[in-house]
N, C-alpha and C positions, 0 to 999 in steps of 0.2 A: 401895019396897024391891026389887021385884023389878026394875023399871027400871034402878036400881044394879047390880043381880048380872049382869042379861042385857050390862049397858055394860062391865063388869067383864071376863067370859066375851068379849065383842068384841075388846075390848082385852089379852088375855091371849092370844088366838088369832093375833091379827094380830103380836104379836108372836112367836110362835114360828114363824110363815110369816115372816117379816123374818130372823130368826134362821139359820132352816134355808133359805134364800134366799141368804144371804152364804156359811155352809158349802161349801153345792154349789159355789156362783161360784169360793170357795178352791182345791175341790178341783178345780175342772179346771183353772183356773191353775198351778196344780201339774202337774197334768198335762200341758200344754201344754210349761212348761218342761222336763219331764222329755225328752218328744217333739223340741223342738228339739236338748235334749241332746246325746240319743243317735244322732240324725239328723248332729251335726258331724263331718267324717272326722279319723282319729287318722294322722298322720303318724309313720312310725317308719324307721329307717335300714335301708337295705339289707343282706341280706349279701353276704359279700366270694366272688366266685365263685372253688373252687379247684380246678384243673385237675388232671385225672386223670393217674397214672401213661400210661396208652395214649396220651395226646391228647400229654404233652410227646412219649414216645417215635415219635408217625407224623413229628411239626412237626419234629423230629432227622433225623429220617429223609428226610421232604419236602427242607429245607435241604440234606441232605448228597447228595443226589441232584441238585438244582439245581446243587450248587456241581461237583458232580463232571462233571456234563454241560457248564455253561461250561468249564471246565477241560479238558475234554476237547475242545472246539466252540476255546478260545484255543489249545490247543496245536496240533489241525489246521490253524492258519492262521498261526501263527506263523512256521515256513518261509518262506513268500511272502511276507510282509510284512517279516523279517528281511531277505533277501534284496532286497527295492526300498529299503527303509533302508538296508542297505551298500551299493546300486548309484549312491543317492541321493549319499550321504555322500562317497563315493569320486568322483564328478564335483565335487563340491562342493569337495574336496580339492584335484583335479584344476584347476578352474577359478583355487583362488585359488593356487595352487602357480604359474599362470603368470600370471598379476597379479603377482603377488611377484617373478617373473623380468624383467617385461617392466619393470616401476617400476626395478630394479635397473640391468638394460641401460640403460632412458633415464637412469638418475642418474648411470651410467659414460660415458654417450656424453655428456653434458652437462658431466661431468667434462675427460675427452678433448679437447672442443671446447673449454673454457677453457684449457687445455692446451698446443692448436695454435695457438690465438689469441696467448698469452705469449710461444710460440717462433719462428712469426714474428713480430712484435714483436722480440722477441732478436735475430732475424737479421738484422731491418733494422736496428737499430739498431745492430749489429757493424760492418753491411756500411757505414754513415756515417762510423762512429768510422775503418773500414776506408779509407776514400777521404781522407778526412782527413791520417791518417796517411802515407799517398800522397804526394799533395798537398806535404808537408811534408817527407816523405825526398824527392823532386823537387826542391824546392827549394834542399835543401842540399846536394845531389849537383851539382847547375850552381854552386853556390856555390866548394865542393870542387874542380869543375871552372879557377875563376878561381882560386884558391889556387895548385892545382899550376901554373897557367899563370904568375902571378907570378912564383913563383918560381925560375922557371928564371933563371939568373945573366944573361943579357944582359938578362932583364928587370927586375931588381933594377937593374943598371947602368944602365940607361934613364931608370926612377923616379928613383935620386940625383943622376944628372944633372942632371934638371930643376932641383934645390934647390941654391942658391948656396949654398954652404960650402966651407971651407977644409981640414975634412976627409971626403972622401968615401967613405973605407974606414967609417967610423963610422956615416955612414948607410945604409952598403949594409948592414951587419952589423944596423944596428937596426930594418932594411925585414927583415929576410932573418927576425930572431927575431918580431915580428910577426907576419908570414905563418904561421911553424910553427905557432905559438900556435891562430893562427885555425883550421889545419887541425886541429891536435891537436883541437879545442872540435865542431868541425864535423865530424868522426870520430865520436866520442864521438855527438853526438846523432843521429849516422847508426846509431850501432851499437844505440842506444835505440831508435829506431825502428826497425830492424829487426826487434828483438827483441818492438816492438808488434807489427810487424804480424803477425809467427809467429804468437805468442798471437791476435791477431783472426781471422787463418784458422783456425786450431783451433778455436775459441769459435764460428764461422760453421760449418765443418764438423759440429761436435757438434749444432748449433741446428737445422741442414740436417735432420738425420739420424732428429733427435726430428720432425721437422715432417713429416718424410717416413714413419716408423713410427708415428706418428698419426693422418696421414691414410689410412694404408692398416689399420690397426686402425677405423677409423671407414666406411671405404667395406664392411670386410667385414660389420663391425656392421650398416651398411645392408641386405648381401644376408641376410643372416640374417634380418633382422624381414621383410625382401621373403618368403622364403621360409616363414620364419614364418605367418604371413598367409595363404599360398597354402595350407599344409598344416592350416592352422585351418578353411579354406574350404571344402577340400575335405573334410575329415569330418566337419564339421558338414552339408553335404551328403549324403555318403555315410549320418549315421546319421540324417536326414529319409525320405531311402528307404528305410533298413531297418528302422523302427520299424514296426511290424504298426499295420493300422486297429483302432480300437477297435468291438466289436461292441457292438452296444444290449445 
């Protein structure tokens, strides 16, 4: 019996140390977690920083004193630099102002030279039509020349002579109308011609005249660009020497 109690009493001990063994182990497990816990860091939002009446009013202030010192620093310098801008502009102006001139003169004088080239052309070709015409009143003037000589009455009588007929009043009469004829016809083309060659002298005078106030509008055209040139030269020269060295 007593064997029992005391295995009983063993056995009842050992479990209350099993018991309160596991308790403790709970509670610091517990504990432990609690420790992890409060060890994790808590993320939370920033606040929104807001800037003080003083702080906008210096930054106003700083900005409007920057702005006023450029402004003041742009307007001292403005002057001079306006000043090389219009000096700039004004050559620039300058430069193509006689570009535009000198294109112009060469388009005129290119002009011109087509010009002089058509007229004479014109002239020569007057001065042929001119020789021609010549040529051809010549011929019908020695023609006119045999007419009037025909016709003088012994030589009418001559010609009919030669021709056997019975009657020779009838062919003196029908040599004699003939003859006038041929002169009336040869008059006539004399007086046409004539009247060409007026006209081609005139036509050759006017052709002359343009060929001659073209080429002396084109020789002066010449001296002018000569001159031009000279006068380009020399101030472009002239302002190589007067532009000041530049200082470092």
């Amino acid at each position: 019996m007593k064997d029992n109690s005391i295995r009983k009493l063993v056995i009842t001990v050992f479990a209350i140390l099993l018991i309160g063994g596991l308790l403790v182990d709970s509670a610091a497990q517990k504990r432990r977690r609690t420790r992890h816990r409060s060890s994790a860091p808590r993320i939370t939002n920033p606040e929104i920083y807001q800037p003080s009446p003083g702080d906008n009013s210096n930054s106003n202030s700083s900005e409007t004193t920057n702005g006023n010192s450029n402004s003041n620093s742009s307007q001292t310098e403005d002057p001079d630099s306006m000043k090389r801008t219009i000096r700039t502009l004004s050559n620039q102006v300058d430069k193509l102002t006689d570009k535009l001139n000198d294109m112009q003169a060469s388009q005129q004088s290119m002009v011109d030279l087509e010009r002089l080239s058509r007229s004479e052309q014109r002239s020569a070709q007057l001065r042929t039509e001119l020789s021609g015409v010549q040529a051809k009143k010549s011929e019908l003037a020695a023609h006119l020349e045999d007419i009037e000589y025909a016709l003088k009455p012994e030589n009418i009588e001559r010609a009919a002579a030669g021709i056997g007929t019975t009657r020779p009043e009838e062919v003196r009469e029908q040599r004699r109308k003939q003859l006038e004829s041929d002169r009336t016809r040869t008059q006539q083309q004399l007086d046409q011609l004539n009247a060409s060659e007026a006209r081609l002298q005139q036509a050759i005078a006017t052709s002359d005249a343009d060929v001659d106030r073209l080429q002396k509008k084109l020789d002066a055209a010449d001296r002018a660009a000569i001159e031009n040139a000279k006068t380009n030269s020399q101030s472009g020269a002239s302002q190589v020497t007067a532009s000041p060295t530049p200082t470092p």
